[in-house]
gemmi code that builds the backbone of each chain (N, CA, C; Angstrom):
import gemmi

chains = {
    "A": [
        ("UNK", (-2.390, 24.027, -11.406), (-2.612, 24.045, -9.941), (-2.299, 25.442, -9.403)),
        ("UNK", (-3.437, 25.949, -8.656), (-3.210, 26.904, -7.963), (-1.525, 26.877, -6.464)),
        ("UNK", (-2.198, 25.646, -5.766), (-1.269, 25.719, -4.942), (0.226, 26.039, -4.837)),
        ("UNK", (1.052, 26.468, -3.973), (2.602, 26.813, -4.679), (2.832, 25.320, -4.131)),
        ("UNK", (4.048, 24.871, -5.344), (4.539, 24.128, -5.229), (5.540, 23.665, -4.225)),
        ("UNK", (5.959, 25.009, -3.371), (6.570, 24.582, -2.148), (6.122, 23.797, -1.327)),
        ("UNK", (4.712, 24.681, -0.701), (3.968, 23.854, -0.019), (3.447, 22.268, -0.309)),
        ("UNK", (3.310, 22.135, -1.464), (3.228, 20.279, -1.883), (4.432, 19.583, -1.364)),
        ("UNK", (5.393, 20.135, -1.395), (7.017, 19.442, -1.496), (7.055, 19.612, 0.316)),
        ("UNK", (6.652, 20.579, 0.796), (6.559, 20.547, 2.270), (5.335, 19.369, 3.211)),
        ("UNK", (4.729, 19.164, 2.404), (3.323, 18.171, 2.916), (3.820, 17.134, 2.664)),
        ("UNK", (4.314, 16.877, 1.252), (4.942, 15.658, 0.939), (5.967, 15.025, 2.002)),
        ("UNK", (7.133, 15.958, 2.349), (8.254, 15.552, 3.261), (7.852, 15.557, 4.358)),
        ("UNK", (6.759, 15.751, 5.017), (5.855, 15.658, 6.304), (5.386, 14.387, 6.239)),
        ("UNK", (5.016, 13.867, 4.826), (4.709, 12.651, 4.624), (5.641, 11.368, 4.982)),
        ("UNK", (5.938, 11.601, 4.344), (7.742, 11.012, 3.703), (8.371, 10.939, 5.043)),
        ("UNK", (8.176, 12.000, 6.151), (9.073, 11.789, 7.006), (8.848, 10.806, 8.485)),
        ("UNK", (6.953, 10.827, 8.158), (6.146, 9.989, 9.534), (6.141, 8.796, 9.081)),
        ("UNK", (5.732, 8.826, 7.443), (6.040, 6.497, 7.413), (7.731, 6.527, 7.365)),
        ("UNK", (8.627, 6.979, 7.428), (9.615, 6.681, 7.719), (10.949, 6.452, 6.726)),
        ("UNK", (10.771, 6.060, 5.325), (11.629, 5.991, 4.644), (11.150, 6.708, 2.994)),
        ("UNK", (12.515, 7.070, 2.800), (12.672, 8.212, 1.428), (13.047, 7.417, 0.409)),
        ("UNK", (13.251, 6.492, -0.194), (13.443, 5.191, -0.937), (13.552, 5.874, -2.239)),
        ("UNK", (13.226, 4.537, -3.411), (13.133, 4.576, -4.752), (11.408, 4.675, -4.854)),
        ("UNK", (10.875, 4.080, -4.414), (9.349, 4.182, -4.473), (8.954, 5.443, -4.417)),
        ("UNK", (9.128, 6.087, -2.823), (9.185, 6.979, -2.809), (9.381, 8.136, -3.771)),
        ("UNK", (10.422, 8.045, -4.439), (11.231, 9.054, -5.339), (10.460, 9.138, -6.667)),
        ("UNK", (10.159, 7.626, -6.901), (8.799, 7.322, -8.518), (7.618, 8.016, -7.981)),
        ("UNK", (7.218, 7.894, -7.151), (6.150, 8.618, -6.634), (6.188, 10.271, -6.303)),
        ("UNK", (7.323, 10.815, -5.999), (7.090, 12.550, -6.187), (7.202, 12.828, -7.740)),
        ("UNK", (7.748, 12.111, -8.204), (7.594, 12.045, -9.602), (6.135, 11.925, -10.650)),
        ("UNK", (5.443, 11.245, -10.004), (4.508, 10.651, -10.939), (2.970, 11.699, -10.600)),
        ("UNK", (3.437, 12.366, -8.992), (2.590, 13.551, -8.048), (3.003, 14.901, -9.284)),
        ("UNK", (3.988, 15.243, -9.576), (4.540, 16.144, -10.623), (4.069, 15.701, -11.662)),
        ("UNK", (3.446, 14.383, -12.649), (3.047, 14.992, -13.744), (1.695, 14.760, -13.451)),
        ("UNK", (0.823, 14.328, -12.202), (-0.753, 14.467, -12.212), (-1.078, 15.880, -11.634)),
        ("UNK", (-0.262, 16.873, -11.104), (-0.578, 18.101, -10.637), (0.085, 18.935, -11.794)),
        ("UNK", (0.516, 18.797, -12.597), (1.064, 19.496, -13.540), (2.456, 20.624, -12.911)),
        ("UNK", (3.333, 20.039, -12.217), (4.473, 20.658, -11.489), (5.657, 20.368, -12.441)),
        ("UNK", (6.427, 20.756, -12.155), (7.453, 20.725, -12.526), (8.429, 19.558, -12.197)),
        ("UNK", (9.084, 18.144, -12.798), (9.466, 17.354, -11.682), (10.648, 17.029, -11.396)),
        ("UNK", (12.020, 17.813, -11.749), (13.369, 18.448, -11.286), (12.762, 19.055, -9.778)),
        ("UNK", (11.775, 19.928, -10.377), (11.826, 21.374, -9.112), (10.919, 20.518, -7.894)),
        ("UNK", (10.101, 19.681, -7.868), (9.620, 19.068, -6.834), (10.202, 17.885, -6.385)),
        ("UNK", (11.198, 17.627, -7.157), (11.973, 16.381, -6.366), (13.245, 17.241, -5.845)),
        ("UNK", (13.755, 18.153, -6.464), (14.744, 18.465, -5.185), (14.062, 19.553, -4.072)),
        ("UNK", (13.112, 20.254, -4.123), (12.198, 20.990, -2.861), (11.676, 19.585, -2.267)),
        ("UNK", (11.553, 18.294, -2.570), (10.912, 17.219, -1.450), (12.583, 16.989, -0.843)),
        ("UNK", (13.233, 16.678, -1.287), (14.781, 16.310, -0.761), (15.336, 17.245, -0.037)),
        ("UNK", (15.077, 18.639, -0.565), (15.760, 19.296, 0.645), (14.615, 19.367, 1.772)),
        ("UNK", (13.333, 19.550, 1.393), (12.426, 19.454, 3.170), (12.670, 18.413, 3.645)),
        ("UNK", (12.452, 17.075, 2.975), (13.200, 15.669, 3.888), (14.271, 15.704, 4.695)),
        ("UNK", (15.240, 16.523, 4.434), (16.195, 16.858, 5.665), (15.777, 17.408, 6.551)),
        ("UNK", (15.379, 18.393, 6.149), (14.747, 19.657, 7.347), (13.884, 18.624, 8.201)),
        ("UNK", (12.927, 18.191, 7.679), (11.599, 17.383, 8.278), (12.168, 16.370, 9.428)),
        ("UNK", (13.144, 16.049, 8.879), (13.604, 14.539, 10.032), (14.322, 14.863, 10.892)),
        ("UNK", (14.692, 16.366, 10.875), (15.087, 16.830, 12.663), (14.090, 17.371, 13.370)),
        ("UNK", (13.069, 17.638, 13.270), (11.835, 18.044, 14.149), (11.075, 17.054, 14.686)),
        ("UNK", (10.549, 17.525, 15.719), (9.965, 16.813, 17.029), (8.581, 16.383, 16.066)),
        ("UNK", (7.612, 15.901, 16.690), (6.474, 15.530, 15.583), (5.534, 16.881, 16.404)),
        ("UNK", (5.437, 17.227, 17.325), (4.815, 18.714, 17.543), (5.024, 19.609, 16.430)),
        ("UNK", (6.385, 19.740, 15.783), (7.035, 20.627, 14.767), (6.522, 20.093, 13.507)),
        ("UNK", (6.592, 18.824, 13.184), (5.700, 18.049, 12.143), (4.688, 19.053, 11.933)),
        ("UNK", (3.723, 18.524, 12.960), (2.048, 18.499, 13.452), (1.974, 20.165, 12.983)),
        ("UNK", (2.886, 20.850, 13.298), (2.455, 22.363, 13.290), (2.645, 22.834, 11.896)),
        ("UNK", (3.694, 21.970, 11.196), (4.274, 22.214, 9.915), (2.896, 22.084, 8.409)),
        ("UNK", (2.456, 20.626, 8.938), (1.132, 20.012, 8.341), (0.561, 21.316, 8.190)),
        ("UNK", (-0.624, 21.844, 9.697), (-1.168, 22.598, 9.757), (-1.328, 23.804, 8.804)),
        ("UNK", (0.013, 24.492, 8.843), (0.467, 25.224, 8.261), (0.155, 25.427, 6.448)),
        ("UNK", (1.072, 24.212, 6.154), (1.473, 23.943, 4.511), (-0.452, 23.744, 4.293)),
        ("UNK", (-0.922, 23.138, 4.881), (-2.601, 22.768, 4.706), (-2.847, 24.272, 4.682)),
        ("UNK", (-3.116, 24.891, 5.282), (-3.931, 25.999, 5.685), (-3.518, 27.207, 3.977)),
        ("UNK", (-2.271, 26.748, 3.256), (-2.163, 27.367, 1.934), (-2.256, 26.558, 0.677)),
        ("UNK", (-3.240, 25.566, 1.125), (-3.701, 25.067, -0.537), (-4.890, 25.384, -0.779)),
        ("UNK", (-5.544, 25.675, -1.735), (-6.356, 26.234, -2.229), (-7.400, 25.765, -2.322)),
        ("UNK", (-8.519, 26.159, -1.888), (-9.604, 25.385, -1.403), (-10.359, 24.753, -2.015)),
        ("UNK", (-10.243, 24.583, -3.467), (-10.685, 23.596, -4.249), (-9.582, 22.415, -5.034)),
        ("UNK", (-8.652, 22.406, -4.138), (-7.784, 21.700, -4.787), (-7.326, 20.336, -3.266)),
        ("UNK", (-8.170, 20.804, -2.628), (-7.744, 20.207, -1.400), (-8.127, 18.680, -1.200)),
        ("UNK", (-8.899, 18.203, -2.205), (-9.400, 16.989, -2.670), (-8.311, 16.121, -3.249)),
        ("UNK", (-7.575, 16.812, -3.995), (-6.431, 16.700, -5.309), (-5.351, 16.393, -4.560)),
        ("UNK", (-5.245, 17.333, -3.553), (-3.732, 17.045, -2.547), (-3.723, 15.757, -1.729)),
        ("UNK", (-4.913, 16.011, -1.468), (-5.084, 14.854, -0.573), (-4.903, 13.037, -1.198)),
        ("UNK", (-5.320, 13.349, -2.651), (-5.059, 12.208, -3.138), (-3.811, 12.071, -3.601)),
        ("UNK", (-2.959, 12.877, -3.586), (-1.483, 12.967, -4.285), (-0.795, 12.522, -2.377)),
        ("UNK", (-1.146, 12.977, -1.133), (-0.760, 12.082, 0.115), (-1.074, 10.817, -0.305)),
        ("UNK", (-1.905, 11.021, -0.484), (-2.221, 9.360, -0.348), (-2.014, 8.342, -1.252)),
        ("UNK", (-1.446, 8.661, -2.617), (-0.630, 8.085, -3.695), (0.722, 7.931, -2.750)),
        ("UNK", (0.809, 8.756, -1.850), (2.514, 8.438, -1.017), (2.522, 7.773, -0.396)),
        ("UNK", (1.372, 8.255, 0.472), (1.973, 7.051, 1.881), (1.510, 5.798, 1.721)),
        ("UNK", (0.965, 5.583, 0.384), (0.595, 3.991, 0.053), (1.587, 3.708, -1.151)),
        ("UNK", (2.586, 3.915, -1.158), (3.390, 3.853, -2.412), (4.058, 2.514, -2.512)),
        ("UNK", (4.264, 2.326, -1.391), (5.182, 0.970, -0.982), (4.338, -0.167, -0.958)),
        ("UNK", (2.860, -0.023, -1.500), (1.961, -1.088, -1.876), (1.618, -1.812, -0.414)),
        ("UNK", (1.617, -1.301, 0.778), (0.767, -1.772, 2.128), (0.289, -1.130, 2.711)),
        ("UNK", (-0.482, -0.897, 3.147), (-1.621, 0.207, 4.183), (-1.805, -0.378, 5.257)),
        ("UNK", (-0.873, 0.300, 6.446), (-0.814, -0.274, 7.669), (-1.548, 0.617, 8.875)),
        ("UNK", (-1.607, 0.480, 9.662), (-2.674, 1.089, 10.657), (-2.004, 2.564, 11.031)),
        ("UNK", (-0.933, 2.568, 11.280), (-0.247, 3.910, 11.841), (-0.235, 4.847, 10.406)),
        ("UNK", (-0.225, 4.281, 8.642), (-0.535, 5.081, 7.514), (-1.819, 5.280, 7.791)),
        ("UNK", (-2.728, 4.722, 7.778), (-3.812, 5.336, 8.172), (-4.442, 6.548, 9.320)),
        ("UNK", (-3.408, 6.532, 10.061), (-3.399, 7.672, 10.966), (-3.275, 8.739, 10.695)),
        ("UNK", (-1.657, 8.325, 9.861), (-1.113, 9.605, 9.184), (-2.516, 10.277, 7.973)),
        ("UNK", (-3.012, 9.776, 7.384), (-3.800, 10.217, 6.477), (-5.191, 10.869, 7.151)),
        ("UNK", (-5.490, 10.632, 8.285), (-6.747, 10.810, 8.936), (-5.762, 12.356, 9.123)),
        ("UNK", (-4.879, 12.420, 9.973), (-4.294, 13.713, 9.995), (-4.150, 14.667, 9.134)),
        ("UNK", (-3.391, 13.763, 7.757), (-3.351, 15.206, 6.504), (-4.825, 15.807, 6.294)),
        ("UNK", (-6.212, 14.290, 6.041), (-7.095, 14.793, 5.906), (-7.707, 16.138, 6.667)),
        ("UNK", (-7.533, 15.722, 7.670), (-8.097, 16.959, 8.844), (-7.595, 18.077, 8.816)),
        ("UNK", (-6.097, 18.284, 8.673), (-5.220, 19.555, 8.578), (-5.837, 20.112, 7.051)),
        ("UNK", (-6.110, 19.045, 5.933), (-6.722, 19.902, 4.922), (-8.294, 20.273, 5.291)),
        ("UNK", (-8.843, 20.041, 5.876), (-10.132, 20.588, 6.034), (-11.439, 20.095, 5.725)),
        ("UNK", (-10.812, 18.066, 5.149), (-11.613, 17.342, 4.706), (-12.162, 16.629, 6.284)),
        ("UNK", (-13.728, 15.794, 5.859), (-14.444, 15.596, 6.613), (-14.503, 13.956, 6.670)),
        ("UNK", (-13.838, 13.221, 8.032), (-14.092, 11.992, 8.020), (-14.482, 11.429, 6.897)),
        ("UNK", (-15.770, 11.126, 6.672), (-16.244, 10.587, 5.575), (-15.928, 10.382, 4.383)),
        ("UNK", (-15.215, 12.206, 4.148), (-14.778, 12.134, 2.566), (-13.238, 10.851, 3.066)),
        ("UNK", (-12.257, 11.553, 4.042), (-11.114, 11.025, 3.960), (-10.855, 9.139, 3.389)),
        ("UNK", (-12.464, 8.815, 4.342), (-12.706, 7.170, 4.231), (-13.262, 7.160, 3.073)),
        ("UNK", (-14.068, 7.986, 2.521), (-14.640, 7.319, 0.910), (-13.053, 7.629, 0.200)),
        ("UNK", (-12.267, 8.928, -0.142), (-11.141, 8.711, -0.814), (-9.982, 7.380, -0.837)),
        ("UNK", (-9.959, 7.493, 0.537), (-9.370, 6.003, 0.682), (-9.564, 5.067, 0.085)),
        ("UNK", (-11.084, 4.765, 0.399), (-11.497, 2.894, -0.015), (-11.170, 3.560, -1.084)),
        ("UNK", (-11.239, 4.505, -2.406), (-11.696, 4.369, -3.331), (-10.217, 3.846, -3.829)),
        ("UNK", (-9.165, 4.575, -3.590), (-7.767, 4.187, -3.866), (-7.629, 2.872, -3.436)),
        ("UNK", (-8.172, 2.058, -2.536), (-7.888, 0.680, -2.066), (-8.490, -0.215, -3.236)),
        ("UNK", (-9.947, 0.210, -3.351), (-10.810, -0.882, -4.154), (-9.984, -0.551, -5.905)),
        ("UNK", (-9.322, 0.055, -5.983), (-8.672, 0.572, -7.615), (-7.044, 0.121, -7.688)),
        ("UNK", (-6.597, -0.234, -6.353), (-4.976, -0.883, -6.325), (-5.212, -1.935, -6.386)),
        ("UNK", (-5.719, -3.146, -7.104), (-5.494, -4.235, -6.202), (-4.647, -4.857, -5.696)),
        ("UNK", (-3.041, -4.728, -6.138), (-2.448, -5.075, -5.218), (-2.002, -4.455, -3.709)),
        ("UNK", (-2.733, -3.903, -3.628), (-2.124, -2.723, -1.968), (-2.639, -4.080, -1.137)),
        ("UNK", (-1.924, -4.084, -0.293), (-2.232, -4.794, 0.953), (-2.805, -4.336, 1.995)),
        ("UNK", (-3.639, -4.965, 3.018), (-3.719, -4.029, 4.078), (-3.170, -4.758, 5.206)),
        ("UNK", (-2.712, -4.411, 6.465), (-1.725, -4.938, 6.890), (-2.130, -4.616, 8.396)),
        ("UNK", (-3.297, -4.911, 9.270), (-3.485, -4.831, 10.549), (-2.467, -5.217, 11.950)),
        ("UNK", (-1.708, -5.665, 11.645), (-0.699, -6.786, 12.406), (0.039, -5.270, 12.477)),
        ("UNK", (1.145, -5.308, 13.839), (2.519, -4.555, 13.981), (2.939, -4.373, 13.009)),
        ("UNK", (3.696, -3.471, 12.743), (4.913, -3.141, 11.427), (5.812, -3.474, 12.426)),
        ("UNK", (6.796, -4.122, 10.775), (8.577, -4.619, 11.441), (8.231, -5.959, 11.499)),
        ("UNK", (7.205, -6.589, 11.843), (7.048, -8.222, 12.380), (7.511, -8.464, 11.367)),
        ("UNK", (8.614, -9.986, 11.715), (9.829, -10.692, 11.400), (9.582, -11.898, 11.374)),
        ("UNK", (9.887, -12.623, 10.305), (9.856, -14.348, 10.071), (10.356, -15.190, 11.259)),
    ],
    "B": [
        ("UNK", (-11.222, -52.760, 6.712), (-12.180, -53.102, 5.959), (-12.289, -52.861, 4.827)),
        ("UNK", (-12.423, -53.831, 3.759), (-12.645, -53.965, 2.144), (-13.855, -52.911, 2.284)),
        ("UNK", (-13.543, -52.123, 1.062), (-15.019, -51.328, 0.931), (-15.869, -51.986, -0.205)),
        ("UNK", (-17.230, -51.626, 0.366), (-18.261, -52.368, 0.134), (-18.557, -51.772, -1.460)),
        ("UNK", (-19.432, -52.797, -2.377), (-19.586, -52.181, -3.814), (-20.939, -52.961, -4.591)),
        ("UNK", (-21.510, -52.317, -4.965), (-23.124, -52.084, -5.067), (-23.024, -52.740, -6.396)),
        ("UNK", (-24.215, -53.233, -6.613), (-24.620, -54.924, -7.337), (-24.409, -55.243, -8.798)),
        ("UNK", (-23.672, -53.616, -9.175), (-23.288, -53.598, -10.742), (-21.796, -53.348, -10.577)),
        ("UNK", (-21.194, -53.362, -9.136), (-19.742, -53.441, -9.229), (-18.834, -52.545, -9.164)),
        ("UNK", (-19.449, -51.394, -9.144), (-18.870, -50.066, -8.279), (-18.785, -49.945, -6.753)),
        ("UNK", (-17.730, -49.194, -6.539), (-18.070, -48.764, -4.916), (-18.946, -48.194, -4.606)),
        ("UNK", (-19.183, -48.412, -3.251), (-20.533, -47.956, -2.819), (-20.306, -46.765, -2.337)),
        ("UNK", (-20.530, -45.877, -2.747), (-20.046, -44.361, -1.777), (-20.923, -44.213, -0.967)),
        ("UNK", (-22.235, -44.629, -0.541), (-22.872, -43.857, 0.529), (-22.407, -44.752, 1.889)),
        ("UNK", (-21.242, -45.672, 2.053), (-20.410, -46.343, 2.995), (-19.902, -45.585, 3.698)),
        ("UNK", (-20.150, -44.971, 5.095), (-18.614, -45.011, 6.090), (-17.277, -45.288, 5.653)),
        ("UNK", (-17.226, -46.233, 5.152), (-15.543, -46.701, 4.768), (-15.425, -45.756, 3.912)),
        ("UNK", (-15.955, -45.719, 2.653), (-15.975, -44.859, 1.304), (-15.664, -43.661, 1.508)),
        ("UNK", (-16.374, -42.972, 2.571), (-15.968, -41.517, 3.491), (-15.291, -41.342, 3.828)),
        ("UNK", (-14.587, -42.423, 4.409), (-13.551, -42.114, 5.477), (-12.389, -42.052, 4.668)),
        ("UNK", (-12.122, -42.716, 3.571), (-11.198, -43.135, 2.528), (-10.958, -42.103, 1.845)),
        ("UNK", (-12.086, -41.311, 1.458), (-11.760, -39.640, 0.483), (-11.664, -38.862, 1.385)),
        ("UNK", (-12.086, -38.421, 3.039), (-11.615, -37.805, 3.580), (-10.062, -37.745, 4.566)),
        ("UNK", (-9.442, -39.150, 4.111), (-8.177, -39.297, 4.468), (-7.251, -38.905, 3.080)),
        ("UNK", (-8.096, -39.076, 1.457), (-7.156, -38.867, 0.374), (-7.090, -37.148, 0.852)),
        ("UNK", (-7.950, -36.342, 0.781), (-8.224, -34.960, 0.760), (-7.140, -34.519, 2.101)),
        ("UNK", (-7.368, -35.045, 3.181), (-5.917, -35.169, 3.790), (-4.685, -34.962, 3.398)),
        ("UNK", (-4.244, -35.870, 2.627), (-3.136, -36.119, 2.229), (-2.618, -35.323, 0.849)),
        ("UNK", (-3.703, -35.183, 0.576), (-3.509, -33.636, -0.648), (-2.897, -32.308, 0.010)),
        ("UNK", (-3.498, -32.087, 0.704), (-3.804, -30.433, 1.257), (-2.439, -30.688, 2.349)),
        ("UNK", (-1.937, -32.228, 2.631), (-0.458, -31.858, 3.279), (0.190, -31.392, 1.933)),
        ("UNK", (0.547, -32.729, 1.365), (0.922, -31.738, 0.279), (1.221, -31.021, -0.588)),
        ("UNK", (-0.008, -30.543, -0.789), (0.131, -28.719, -1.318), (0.965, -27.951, -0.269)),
        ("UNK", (1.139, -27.791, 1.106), (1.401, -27.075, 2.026), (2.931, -27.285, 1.628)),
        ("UNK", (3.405, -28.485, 2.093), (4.390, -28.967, 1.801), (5.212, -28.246, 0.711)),
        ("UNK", (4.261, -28.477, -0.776), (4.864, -27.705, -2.047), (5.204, -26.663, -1.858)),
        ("UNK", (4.001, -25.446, -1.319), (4.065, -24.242, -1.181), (5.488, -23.820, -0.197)),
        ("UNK", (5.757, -24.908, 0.759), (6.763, -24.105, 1.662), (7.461, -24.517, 0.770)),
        ("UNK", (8.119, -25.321, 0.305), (9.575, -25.684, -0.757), (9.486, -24.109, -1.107)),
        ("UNK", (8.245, -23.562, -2.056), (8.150, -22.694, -2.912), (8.983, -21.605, -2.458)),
        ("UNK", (8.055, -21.540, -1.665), (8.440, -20.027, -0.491), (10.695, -20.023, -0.102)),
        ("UNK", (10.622, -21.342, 0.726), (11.988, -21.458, 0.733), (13.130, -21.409, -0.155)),
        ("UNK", (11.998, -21.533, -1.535), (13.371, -20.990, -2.642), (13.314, -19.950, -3.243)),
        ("UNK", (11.915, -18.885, -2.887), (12.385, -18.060, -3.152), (13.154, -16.455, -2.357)),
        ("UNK", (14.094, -15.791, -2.884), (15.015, -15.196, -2.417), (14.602, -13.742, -1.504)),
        ("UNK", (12.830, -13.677, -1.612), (12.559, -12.830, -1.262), (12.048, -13.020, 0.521)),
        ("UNK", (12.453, -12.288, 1.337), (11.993, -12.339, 2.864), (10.238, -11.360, 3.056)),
        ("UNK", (10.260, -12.922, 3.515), (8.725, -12.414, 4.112), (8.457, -12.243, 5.640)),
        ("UNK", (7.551, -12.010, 5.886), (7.057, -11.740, 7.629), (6.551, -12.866, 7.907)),
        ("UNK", (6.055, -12.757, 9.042), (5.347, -13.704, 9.899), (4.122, -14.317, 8.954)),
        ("UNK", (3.142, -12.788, 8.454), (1.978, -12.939, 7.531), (2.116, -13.850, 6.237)),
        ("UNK", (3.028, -13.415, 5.661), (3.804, -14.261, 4.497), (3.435, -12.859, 3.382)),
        ("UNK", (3.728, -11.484, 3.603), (3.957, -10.905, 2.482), (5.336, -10.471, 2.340)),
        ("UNK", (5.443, -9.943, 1.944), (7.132, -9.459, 1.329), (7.787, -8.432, 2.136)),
        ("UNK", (8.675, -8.459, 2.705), (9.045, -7.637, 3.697), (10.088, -6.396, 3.175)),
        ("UNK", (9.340, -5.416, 3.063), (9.498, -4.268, 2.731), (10.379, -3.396, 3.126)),
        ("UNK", (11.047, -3.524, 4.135), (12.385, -3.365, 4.510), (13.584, -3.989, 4.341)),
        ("UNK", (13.191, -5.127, 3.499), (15.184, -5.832, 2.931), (14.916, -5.401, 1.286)),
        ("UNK", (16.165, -5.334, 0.775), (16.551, -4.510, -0.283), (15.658, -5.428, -1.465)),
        ("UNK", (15.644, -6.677, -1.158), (14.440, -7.268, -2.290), (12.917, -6.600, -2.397)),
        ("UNK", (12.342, -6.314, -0.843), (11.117, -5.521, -0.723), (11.426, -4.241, -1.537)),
        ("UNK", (12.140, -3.382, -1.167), (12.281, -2.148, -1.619), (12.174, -2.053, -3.212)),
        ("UNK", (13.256, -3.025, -3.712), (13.228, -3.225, -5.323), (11.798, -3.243, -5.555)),
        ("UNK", (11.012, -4.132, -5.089), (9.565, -4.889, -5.762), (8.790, -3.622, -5.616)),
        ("UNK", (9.186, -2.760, -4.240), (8.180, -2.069, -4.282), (8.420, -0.767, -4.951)),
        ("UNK", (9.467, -0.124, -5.826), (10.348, 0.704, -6.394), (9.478, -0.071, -7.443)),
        ("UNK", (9.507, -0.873, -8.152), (8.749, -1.709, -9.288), (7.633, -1.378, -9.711)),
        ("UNK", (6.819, -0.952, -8.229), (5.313, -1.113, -8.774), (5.082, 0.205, -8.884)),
        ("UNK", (5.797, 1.008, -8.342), (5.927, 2.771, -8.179), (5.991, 2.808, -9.464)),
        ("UNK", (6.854, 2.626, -10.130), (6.908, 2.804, -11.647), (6.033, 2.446, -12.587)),
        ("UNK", (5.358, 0.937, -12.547), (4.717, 0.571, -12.786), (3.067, 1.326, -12.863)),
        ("UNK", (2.906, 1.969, -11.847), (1.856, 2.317, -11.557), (2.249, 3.890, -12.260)),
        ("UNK", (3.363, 4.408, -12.099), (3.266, 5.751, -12.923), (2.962, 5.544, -14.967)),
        ("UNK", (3.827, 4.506, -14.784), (3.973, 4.117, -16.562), (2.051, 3.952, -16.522)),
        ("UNK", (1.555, 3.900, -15.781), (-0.320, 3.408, -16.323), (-0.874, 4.733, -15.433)),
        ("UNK", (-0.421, 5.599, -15.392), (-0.962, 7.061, -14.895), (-1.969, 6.685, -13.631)),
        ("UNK", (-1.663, 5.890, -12.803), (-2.406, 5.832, -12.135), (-3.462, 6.502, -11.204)),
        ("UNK", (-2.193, 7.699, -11.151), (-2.802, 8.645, -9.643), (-3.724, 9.989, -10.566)),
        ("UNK", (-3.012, 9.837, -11.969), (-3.867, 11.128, -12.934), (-5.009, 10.879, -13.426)),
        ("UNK", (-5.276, 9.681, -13.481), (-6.799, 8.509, -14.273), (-7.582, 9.000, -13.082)),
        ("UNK", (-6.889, 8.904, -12.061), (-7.841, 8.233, -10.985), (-8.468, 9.715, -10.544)),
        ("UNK", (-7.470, 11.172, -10.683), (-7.917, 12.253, -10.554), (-9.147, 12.388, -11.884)),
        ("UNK", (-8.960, 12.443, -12.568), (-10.177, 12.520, -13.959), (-11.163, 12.223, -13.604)),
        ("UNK", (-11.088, 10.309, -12.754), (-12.631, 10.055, -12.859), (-13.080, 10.504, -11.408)),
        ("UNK", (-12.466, 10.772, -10.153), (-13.419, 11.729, -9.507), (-13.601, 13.179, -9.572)),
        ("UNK", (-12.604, 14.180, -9.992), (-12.505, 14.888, -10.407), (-13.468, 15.574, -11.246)),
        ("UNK", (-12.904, 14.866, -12.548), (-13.457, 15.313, -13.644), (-12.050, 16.112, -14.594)),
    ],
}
model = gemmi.Model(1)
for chain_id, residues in chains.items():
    chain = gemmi.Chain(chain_id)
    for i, (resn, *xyz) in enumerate(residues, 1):
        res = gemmi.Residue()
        res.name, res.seqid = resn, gemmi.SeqId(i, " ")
        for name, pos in zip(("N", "CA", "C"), xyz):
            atom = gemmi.Atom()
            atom.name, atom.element = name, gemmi.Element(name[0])
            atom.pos, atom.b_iso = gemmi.Position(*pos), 0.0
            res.add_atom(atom)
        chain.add_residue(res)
    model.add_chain(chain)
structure = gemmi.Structure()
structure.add_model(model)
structure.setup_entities()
């Protein structure tokens, strides 16, 4: 991979920080992003842990600008690749809820991908999980 | 009403009664199954939502879903899946 690995570990914890929790899933998953990008996966799980701090004191303007940013230095043929390594995240926890889908319409866009692709990448990860759920209803709703 | 039964001594199914009789057994099935299923649900230890999936915020969700994270790395999931659009 061309891209620096900072910037993955910075997109990632941008990730990580809008669905809301840094878990064990989570943690198998920067892991499993490190051996399909060929990273290193000591050095990208503690660069995601220390931006996860950083990340969860900023306003989501600071987010939003952060995205922008870390997007605007991946490499323009790899921007397909990243995008599917988001989206191995924010579906990690096996449900795809309406506000993850937001978030992903966003990474898509900050990378420079085009509606269409973002929704064909998607389904394609949906129709290949079968267990992912999709989950239209509120998040949090309680028995 | 006795249900009615046709001249070799079977019931007659094309009867009203006959109908009404399998659509009260089919009734009484599908309670329950429902029935079964909630026992099911009530014994097991995992909290669900309203929807009835697994609620992903009590430490049983988290485990299951810590599970499949792994699961899904042990079968290369996210690297297969780069190959075949990729290349």
């Amino acid at each position: 991979m061309d891209t620096n690995i900072k910037y993955v570990a910075d997109l990632l914890a941008c990730v990580i920080t809008a669905d809301g929790s840094y878990e064990e899933a989570e943690k198998e998953t920067v892991g499993e992003i490190a051996d399909a990008l060929g990273y290193d996966e000591k050095e990208l799980l503690a660069l995601v842990e220390e931006r996860v701090e950083d990340t969860a004191e900023r306003s989501e303007d600071e987010l939003n600008a952060l995205l922008d940013n870390c997007a605007e230095e991946v490499a323009d043929d790899e921007v397909e690749v990243i995008f599917e390594a988001m989206l191995q995240m924010v579906l990690c926890d096996g449900v795809m809820t309406f506000s993850e889908s937001e978030i992903l319409h966003a990474i898509g866009e900050a990378l420079g991908l085009a509606p269409a692709m973002i929704t064909m990448l998607t389904a394609d990860m949906v129709k290949n999980e079968p267990e992912l759920e999709l989950d239209f209803g509120s998040e949090g709703e309680e028995e | 009403m006795a249900l009615q039964r046709t001249a070799s001594g079977r019931v007659d199914k094309r009867t009203k009664e006959y109908k009404v009789m399998c659509a009260n057994l089919a009734k009484g099935r599908r309670k329950v199954a429902r029935q079964n299923a909630a026992l099911k649900r009530a014994a097991s230890s995992v909290k669900r939502t309203k929807s009835g999936k697994v609620d992903k915020r009590t430490a049983e969700g988290k485990a299951i879903a810590a599970r499949m994270a792994k699961a899904r790395r042990a079968k290369g999931s996210l690297s297969n899946r780069l190959k075949r659009l990729f290349g």
